[in-house]
C-alpha positions in Angstrom: 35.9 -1.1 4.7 32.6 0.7 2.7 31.6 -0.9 -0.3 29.8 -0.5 -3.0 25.9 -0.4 -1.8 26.6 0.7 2.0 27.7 4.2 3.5 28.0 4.3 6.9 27.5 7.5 8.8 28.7 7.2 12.6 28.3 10.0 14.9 26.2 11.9 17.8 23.1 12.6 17.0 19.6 13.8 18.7 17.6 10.5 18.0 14.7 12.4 17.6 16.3 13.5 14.2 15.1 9.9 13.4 11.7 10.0 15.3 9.0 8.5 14.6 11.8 5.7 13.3 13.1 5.3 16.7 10.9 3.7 19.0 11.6 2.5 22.7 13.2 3.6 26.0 16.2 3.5 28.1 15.7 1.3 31.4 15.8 4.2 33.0 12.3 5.6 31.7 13.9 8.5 29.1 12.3 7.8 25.9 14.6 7.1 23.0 13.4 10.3 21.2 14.4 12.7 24.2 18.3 11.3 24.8 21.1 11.7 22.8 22.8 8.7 21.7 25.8 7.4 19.6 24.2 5.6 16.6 25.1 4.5 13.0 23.1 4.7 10.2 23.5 2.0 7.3 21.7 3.0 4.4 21.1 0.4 1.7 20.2 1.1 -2.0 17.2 -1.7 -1.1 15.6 1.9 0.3 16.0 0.5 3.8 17.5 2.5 7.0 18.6 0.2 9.6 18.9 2.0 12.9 21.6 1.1 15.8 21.7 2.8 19.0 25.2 2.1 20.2 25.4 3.6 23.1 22.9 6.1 25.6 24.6 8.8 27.1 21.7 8.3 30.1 21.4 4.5 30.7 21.5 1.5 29.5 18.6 1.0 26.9 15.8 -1.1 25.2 16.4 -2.8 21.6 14.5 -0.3 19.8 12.5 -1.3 16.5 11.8 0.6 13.2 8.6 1.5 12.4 8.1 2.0 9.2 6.5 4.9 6.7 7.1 6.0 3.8 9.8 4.2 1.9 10.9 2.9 5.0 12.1 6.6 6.6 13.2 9.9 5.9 16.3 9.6 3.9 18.7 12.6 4.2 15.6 14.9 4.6 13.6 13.6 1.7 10.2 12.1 2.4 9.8 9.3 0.4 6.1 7.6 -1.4 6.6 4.1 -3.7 3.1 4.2 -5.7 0.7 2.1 -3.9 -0.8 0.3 -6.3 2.5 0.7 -8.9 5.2 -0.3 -6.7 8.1 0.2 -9.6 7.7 4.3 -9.2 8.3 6.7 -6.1 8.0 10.2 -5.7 9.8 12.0 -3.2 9.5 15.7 -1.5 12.3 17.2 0.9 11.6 17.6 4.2 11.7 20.8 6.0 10.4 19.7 9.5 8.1 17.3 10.7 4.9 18.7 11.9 3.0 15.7 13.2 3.0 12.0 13.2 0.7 9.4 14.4 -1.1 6.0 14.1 -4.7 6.6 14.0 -7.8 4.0 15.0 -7.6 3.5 11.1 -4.3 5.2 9.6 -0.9 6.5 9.8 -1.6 10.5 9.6 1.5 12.2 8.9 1.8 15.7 7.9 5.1 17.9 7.2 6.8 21.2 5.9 8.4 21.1 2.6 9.9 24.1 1.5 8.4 24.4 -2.2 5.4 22.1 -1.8 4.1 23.8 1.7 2.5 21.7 4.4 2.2 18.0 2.7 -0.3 15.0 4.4 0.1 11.8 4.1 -1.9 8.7 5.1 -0.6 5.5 5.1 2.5 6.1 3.0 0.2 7.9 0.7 0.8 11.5 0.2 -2.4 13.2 -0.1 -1.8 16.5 -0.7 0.3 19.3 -0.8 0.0 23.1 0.1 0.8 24.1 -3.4 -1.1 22.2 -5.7 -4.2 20.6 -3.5 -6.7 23.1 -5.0 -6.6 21.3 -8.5 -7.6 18.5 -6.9 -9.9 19.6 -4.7 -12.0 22.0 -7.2 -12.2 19.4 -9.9 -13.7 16.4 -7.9 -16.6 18.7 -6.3 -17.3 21.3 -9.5 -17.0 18.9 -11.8 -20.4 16.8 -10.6 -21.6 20.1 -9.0 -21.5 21.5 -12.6 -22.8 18.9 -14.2 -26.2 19.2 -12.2 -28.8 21.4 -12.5 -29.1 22.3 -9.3 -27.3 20.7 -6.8 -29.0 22.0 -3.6 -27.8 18.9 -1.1 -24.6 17.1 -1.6 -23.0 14.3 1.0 -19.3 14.0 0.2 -17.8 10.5 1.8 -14.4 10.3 3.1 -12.6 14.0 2.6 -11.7 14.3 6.2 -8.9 16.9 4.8 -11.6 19.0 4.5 -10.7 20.6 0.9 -14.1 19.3 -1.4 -16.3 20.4 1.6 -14.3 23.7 1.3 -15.2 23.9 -2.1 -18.7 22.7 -1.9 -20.0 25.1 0.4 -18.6 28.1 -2.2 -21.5 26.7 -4.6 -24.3 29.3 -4.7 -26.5 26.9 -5.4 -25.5 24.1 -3.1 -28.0 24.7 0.3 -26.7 22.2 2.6 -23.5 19.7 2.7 -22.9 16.8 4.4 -19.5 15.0 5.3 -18.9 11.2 6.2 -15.7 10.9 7.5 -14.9 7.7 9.4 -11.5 9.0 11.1 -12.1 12.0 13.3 -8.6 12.5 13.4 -8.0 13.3 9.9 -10.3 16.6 10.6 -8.5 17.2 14.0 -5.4 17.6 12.2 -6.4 19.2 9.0 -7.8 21.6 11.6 -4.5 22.4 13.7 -1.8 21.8 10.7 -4.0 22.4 7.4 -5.9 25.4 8.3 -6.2 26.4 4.2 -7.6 23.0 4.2 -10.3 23.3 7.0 -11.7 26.3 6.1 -15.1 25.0 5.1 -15.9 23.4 8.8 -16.8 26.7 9.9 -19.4 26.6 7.4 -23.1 27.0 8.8 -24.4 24.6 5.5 -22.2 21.4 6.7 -23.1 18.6 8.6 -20.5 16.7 10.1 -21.0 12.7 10.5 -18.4 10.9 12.0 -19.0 7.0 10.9 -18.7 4.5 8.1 -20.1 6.0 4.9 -21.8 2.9 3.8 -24.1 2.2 6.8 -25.2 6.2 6.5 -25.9 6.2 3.3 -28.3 3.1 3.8 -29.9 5.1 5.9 -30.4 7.9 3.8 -31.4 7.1 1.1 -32.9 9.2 -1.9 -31.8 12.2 -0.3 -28.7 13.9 -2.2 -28.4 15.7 -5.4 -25.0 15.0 -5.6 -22.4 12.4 -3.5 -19.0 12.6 -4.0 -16.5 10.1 -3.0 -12.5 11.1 -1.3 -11.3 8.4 -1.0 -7.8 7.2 -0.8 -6.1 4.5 -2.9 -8.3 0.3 -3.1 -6.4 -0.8 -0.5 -6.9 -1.3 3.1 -10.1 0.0 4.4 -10.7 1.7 1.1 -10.9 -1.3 -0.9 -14.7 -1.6 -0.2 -15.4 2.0 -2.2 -14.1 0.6 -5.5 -16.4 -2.3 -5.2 -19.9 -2.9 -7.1 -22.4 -2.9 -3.7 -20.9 0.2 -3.0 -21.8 2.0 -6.1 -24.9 0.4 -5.8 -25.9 1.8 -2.8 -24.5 5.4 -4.3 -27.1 5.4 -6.2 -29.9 4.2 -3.6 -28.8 7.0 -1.7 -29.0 9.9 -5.0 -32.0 11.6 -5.8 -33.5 10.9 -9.5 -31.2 12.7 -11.7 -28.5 12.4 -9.1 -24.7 12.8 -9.7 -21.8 10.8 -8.8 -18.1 11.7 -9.0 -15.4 9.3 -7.0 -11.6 9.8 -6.7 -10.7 7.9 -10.3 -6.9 7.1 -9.9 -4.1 7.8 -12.6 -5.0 6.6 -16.3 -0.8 6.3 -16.7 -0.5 3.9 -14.0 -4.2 2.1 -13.1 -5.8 1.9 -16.7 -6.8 -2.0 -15.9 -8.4 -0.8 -12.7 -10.2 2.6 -14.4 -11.6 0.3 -17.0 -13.3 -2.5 -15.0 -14.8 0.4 -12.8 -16.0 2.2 -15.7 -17.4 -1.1 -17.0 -19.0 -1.7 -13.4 -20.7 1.7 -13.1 -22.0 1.0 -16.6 -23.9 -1.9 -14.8 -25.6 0.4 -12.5 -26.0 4.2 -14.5 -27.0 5.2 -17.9 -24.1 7.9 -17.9 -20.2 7.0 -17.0 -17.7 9.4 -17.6 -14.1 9.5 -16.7 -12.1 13.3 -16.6 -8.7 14.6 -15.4 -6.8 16.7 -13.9 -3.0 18.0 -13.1 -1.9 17.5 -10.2 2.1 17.3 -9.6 2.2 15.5 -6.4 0.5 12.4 -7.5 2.2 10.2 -9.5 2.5 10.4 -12.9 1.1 14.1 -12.3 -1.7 13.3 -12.9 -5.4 12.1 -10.9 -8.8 11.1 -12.7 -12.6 11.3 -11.4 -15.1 8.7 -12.1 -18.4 10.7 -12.7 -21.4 8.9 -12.5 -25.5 9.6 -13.4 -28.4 8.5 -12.7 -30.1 10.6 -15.4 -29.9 9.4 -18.8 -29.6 13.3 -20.4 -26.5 14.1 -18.6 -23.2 15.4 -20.5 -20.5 15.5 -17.9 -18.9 17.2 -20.8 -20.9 20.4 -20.7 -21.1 22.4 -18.1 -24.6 23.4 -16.9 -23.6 25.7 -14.7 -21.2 28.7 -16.6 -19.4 30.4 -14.0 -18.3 33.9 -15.3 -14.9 35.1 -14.4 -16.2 37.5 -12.0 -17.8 34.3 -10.2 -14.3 32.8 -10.3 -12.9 35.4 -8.8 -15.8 35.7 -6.1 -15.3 32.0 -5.3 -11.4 31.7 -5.3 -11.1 29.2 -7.9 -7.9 28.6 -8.9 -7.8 25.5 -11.0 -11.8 25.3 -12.3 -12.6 27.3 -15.0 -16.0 26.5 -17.4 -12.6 25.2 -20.0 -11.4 22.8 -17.7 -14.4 21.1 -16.9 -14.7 20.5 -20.3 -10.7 19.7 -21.0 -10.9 17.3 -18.4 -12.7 15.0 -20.2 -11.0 15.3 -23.7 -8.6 12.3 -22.8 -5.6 11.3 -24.8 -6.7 8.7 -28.1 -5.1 5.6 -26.5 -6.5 6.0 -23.2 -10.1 7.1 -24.3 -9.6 3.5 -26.4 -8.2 1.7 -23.7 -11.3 2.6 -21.1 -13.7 2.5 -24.4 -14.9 6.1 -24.0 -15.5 8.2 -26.7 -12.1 10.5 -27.1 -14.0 13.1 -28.4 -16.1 16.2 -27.3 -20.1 15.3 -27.4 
């Protein structure tokens, strides 16, 4: 008899309903995700899905295991993220159909249809972005320090495999040449295929494509870029390294003087401890630290920051240099940027303008 926390569910199903979940083969060779089988499905409140295959209408069969992503799995069509670094929130998006899944050298690259958000893509149980709402990201972290600069003729943008900030930076009619460091070439084979309003900026004559660990090319290039901005996922993993003093240390060796920063900054709800040592770090190593924001539903809390950084002392992340007029706007498909949201970005709520010990209100 069901009680309380279980549900059981028995029935015939295609197991590759359940792929990537299912993994294994019957003895006879068939893989798991290309038979039909009799399973059941116990789903726990714990967020776990425990999957049985009973009986294979082929052969006889291998123990299959779970492999995990997401919260576990797909749960009745819902694609599930607990926050990475704030494991007491998740955030979930319904399914339409699974586009593509696979471990990477580096990463679990997943990306899928969802019927309001578009195509979403996540990395390592991460989402990353979605079809509907990517651009608010993606503008802010590249015109934001593009902005900010005079003239920002070469830019190196590290990580961003997605492809959306190189998108944006080649729009910039002042930016001559771009160059992205992406360390997994598979991220920009499948932005390519799945993302194509993602990739559009690969096609670009002014990029240069690197394919390699950020911090060994930047060491040697040094004092050679106007403006470096990092995509990077969440300080964990891999990652970790980017939110760490030698690597904004070696940001700077690689900037030209007067040269501009700007680094994915995290969610002020969620990671103000985290923002606040960084800030305090980067204060270490350049005259000028600001910290703006941006909307962005998908992310929890709704919410993402950017971590601008300078190595001139004159610079006012908070005023734009570089006054876009709406018939520019309109020229470069901006969506989300606007000469009023670069500088709303930076007018931070009291408390957290306090908390990370940045002046809460407009210079």
């Amino acid at each position: 008899m069901e009680t309380g926390l279980e549900k059981r569910i028995k029935g015939r199903w295609k197991s590759s309903e359940f792929y990537p979940y299912l993994k294994g083969s019957c003895k006879c060779g068939n893989k798991l995700s290309e038979v039909v089988c009799l399973i059941e499905v116990v789903l726990l409140e714990v967020d776990c899905i425990i999957i049985m295959v009973l009986e294979c209408n082929i052969a006889d069969y291998s123990i299959p295991t779970i492999e995990k992503f997401g919260m576990d799995a797909f749960k009745k069509g819902w694609f599930t993220e607990t926050g990475t670094l704030n494991g007491d929130q998740a955030i979930s998006i319904q399914v339409d159909e699974v586009l593509y899944q696979e471990k990477s050298k580096y990463q679990d690259i997943l990306v899928f249809q969802s019927n309001r958000f578009g195509r979403v893509l996540v990395l390592d149980n991460a989402i990353q972005l979605s079809e509907c709402d990517e651009f608010s990201y993606q503008e802010m972290i590249t015109f934001l320090p593009l902005n900010s600069h005079p003239n920002p003729k070469k830019v190196l943008i590290i990580g961003g495999g997605d492809g959306g900030a190189v998108r944006e930076a080649v729009k910039h009619p002042l930016v001559e040449s771009v160059t992205l460091c992406e360390i997994d070439e598979k991220v920009i084979e499948v932005s390519k295929k799945y993302l194509p309003f993602m990739a559009k900026g690969f096609e670009s004559p002014k990029l240069t494509l690197y394919i390699g660990d950020g911090a060994e090319f930047m060491r040697n290039h040094q004092h050679e870029f106007d403006v470096i901005i990092t995509d990077s996922s969440d300080p964990k993993g891999p990652a970790v390294c980017l939110f760490q003093k030698p690597y904004y240390e070696s940001l700077k060796k690689a900037l030209k003087p007067g040269g501009i920063v700007a680094s994915q900054g995290e969610s002020f709800w969620f990671d103000r401890k985290l923002i606040a040592e960084m800030i305090k770090m980067c204060k270490e190593i350049f005259p000028v630290v600001d910290y703006g924001s941006s909307y962005v539903p998908t992310y929890p809390g709704g919410q993402i920051g950017y971590l601008c950084c300078s190595t001139s002392p004159d610079t006012n992340f908070r005023q734009p240099l570089n006054l876009f007029s709406n018939e520019i706007l309109k020229e470069l498909n901006l969506k989300y940027y606007t000469p009023d949201t670069h500088r709303a970005a930076f007018a931070l709520p009291k408390l957290i303008a306090e908390e990370l010990e940045l002046k809460w209100e407009i210079k």
